[in-house]
C-alpha positions as CSV (number, residue, x, y, z in Angstrom):
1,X,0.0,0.0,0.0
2,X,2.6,2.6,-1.2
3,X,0.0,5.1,-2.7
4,X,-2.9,6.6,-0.2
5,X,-4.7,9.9,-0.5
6,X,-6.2,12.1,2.3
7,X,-9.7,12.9,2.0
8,X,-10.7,16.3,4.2
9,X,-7.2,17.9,5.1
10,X,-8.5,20.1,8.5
11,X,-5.9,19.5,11.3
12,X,-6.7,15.2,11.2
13,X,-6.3,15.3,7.7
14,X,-2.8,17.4,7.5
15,X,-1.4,14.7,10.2
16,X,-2.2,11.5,8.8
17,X,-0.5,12.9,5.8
18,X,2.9,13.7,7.6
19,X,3.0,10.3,8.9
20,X,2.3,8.8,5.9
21,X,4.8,10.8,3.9
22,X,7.2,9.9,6.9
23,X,6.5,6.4,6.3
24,X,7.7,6.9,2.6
25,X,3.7,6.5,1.3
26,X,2.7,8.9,-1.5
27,X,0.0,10.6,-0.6
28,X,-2.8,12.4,-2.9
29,X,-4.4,15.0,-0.5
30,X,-8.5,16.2,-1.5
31,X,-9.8,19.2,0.6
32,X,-12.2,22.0,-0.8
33,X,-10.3,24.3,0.3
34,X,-8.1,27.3,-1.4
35,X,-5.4,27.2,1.0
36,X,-4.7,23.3,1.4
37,X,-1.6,23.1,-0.8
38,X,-0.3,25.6,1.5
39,X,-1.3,24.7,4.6
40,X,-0.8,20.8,4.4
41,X,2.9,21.7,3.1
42,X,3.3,23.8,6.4
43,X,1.8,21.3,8.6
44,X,4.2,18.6,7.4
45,X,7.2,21.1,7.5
46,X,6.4,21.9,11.3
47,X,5.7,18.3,12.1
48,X,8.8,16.7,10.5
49,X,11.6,17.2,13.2
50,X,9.6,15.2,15.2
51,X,8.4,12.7,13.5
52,X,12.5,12.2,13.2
53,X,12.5,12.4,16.8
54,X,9.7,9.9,17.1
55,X,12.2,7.6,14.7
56,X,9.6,7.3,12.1
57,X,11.4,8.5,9.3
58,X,14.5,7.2,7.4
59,X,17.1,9.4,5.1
60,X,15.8,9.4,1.8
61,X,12.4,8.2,2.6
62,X,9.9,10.5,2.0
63,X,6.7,9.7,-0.1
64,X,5.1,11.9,-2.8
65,X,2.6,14.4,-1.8
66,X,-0.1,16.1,-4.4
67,X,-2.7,17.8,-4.7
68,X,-5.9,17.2,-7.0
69,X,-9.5,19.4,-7.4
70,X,-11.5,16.2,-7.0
71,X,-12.0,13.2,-4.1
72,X,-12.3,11.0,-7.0
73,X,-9.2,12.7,-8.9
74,X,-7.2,12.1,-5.2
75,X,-8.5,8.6,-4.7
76,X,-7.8,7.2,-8.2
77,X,-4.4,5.6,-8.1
78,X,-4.5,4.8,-3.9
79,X,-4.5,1.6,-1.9
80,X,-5.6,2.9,1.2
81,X,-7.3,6.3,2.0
82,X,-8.0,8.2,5.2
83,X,-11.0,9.7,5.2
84,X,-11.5,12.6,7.5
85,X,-14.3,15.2,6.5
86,X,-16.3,17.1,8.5
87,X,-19.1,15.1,11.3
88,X,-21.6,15.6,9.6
89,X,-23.5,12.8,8.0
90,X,-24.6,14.1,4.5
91,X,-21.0,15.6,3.9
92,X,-19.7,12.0,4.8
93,X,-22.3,10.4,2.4
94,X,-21.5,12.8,-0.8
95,X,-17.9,12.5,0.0
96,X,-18.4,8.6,-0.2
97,X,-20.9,8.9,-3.6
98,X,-17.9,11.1,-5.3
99,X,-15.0,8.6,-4.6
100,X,-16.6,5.1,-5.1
101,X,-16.6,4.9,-8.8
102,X,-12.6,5.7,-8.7
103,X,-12.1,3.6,-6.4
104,X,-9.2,0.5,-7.1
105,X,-11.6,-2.5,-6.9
106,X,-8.5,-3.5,-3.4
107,X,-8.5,0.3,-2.5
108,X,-9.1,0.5,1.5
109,X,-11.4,3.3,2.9
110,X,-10.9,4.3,6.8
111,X,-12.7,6.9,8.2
112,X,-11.7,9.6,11.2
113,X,-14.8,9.7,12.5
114,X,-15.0,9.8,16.2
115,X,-18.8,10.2,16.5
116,X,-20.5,8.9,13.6
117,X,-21.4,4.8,13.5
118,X,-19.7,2.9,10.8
119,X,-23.4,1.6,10.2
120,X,-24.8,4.8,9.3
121,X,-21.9,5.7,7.1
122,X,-22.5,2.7,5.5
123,X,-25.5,3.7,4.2
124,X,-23.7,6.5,1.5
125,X,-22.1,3.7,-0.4
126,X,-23.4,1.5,-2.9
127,X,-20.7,-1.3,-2.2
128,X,-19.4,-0.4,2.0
129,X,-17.6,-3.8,2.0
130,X,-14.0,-1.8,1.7
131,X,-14.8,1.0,4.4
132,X,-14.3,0.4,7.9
133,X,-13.6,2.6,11.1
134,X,-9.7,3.6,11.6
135,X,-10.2,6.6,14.7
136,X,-6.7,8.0,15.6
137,X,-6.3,10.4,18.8
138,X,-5.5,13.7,17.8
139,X,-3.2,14.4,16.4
140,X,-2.0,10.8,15.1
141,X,1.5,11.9,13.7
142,X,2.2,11.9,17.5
143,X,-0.8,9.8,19.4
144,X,-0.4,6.0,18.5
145,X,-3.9,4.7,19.1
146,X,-5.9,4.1,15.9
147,X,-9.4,2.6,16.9
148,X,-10.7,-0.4,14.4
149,X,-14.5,-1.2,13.7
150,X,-15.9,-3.2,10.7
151,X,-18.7,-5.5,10.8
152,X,-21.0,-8.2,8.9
153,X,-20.6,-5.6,5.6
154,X,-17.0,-5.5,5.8
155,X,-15.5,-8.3,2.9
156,X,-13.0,-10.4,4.5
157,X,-9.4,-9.6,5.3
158,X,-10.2,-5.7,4.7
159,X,-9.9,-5.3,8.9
160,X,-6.9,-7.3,8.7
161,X,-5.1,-5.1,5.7
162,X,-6.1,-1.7,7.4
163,X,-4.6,-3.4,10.9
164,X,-1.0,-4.1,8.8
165,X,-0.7,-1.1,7.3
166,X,-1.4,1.1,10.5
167,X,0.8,-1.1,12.6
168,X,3.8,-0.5,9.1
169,X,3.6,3.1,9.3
170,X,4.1,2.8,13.4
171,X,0.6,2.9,14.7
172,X,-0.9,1.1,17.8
173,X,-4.6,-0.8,17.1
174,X,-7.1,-1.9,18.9
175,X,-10.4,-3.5,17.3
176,X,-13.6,-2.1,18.5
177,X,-16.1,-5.4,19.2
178,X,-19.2,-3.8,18.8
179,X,-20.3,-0.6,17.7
180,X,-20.7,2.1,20.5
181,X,-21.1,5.6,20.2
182,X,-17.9,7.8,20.4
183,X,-16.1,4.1,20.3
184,X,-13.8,3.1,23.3
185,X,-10.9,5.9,24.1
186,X,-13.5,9.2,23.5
187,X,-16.1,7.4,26.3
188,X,-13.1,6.6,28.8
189,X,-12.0,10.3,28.3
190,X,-15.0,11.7,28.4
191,X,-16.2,9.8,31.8
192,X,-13.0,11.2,33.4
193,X,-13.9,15.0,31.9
194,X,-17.4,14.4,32.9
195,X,-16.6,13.8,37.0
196,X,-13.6,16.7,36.3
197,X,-16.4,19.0,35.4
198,X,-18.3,17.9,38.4
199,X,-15.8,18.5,40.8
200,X,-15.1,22.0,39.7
201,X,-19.1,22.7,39.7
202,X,-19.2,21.3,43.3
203,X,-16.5,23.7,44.0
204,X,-14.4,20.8,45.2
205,X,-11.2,21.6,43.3
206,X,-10.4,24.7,40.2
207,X,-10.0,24.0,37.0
208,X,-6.7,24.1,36.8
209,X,-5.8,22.1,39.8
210,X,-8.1,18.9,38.7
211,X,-5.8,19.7,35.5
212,X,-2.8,18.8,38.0
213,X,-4.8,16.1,39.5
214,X,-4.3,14.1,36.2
215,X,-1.2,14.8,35.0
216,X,0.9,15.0,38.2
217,X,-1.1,11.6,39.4
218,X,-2.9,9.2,37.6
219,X,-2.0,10.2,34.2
220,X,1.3,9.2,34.3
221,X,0.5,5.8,35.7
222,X,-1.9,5.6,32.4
223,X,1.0,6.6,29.8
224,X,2.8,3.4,31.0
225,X,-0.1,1.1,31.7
226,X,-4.0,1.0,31.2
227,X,-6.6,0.9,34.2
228,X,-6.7,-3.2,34.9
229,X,-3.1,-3.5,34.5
230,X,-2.4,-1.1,36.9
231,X,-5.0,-2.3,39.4
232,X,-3.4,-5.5,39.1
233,X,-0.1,-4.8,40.3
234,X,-1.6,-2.5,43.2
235,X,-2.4,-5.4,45.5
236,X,0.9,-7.1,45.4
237,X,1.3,-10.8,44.4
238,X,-3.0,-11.1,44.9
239,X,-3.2,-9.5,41.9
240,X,-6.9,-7.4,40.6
241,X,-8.4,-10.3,42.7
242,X,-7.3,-8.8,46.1
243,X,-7.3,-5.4,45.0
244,X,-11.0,-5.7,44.3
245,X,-11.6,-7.2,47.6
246,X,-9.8,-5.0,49.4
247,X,-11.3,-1.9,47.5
248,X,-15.0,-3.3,46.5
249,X,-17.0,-0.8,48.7
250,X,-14.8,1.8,48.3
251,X,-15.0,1.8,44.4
252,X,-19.1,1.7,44.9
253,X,-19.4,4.8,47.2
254,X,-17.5,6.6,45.2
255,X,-19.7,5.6,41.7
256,X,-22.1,6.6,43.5
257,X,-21.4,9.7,44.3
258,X,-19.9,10.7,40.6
259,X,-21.9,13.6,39.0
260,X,-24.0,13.8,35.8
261,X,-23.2,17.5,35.0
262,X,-24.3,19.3,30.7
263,X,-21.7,22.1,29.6
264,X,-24.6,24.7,29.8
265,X,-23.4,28.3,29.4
266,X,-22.3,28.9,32.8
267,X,-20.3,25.8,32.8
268,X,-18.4,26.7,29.7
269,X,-18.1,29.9,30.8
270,X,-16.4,28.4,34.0
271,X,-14.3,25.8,32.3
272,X,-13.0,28.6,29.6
273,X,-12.2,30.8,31.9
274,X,-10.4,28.1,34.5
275,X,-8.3,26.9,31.0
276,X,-7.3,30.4,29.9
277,X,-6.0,31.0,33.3
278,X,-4.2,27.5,33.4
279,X,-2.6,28.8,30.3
280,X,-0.3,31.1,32.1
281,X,-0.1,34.2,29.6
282,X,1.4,31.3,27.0
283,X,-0.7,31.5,23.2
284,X,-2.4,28.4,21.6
285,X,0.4,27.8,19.7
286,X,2.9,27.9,22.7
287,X,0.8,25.1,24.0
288,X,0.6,23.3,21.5
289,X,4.1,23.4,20.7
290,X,4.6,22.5,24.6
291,X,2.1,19.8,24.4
292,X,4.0,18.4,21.3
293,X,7.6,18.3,22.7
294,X,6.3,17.0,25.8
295,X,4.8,13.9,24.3
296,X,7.3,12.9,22.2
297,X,9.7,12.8,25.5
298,X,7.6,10.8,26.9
299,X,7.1,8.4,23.7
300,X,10.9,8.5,23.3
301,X,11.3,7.8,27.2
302,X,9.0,4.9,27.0
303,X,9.8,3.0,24.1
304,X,13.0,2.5,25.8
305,X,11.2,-0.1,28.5
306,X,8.1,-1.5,25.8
């Protein structure tokens, strides 16, 4: 799969490209607008120095990238494409409808989407037996998660391809069982922003401190290690057996006692105002810049003990 294109080149679109160019694939990029030649090149140019950091590129190996008016112009000549248009469903659908008659009859279709079902995407094709679910964490030139979903439309082996060709170009997968809405990492993040939410609201902790809360505590234990692993080393040699027992009624009272709170107005208003300050004076791009370097130390750091 040495030719892919990029369909819907926002900030999702423009990463999956600088991977893939890192990873020596030509890439054919389709986005509507009048700026994307110039702001895909920029992207990659920023991102490059650390995808060499990251170790996924080699001297000499960069793919092909171009530009075309057309999804079906971009999707033409590609084994595999990354679909990533705007959430809504009748842009997905039309998207689909303008690329399926250029398709390669082995061409590969992954989608972004992080709240739309495969199922109802489904619908916008005449033939959805090449499409399935490939939902990275933004943005996926850094994050190695890509979430995988096909089901009883999929033809077989197309879940398996997509899985190879992630894991080639230095992704981590996981395969989704069943459809769910917002699929498995977006609900596990959002329950934890959900009870953060509540806690500022409650006017147990600020914003910014149940910020700290994570990243100085928990969060760190999570980069290394998910939930259940690190449960079952907490109890010693018993293992998530004895950890459960010993922490059973502890874990209820506190489900129990999370909240159910809705970003009304005066909640954003509260978390907006708690993040600004959190920000220190710093712009978004500072941050982001921050946020960058940071994770790539701490990919570098922990690759070293995988």
């Amino acid at each position: 799969m040495n030719n892919t294109a990029i369909i819907g080149a926002g900030v999702i679109g423009a990463s999956w490209a600088s991977l893939f160019l890192a990873a020596g694939k030509n890439v054919a990029v389709y986005d509507p607008s009048p700026t994307v030649a110039a702001d895909v090149t920029k992207y990659v140019e920023t991102a490059w120095p650390v995808l060499e950091e990251l170790g996924l590129t080699e001297p000499g190996r960069k793919g092909v990238l171009s530009f075309h008016a057309t999804a079906a112009e971009a999707v033409e000549n590609a084994d595999f494409i990354q679909e990533s248009v705007p959430e809504q469903i009748e842009i997905k659908h039309a998207t689909f409808a303008a690329m399926e008659p250029a398709l390669q009859p082995h061409a590969i279709v992954s989608t972004s989407a992080s709240g739309l079902t495969v199922s109802e995407m489904q619908e916008g094709w005449k033939d959805p037996s090449r499409f399935i679910l490939g939902h990275p964490f933004n943005p996926p030139h850094l994050i190695p998660l890509v979430e995988l979903l096909a089901n009883d439309k999929t033809a077989d082996g197309v879940l398996e391809a997509a899985e190879a060709f992630y894991e080639s170009v230095g992704k981590v997968t996981i395969r989704v069982q069943k459809e769910v809405a917002g699929h498995v990492s977006n609900r596990l993040q959002a329950a934890l922003w959900r009870e953060a939410i509540h806690l500022v609201q409650s006017g147990a902790v600020s914003v910014e401190d149940v910020d700290k809360a994570v990243w100085a505590g928990p969060g760190l234990r999570w980069g290394a290690m998910g939930p259940n692993t690190i449960w079952n080393l907490a109890a010693g040699p018993g293992g998530l057996g004895e950890y459960i027992e010993r922490y059973r009624d502890s874990f209820h009272r506190w489900w129990d006692d999370l909240g159910d709170p809705r970003l009304d107005s005066e909640t954003t208003e509260t978390l907006v105002t708690g993040a600004k300050d959190a920000m220190g004076g710093k712009t978004m791009e500072e941050m982001n810049a921050q946020r960058d370097a940071m994770l790539v130390a701490m990919q570098a750091a922990l690759a070293k003990h995988r």
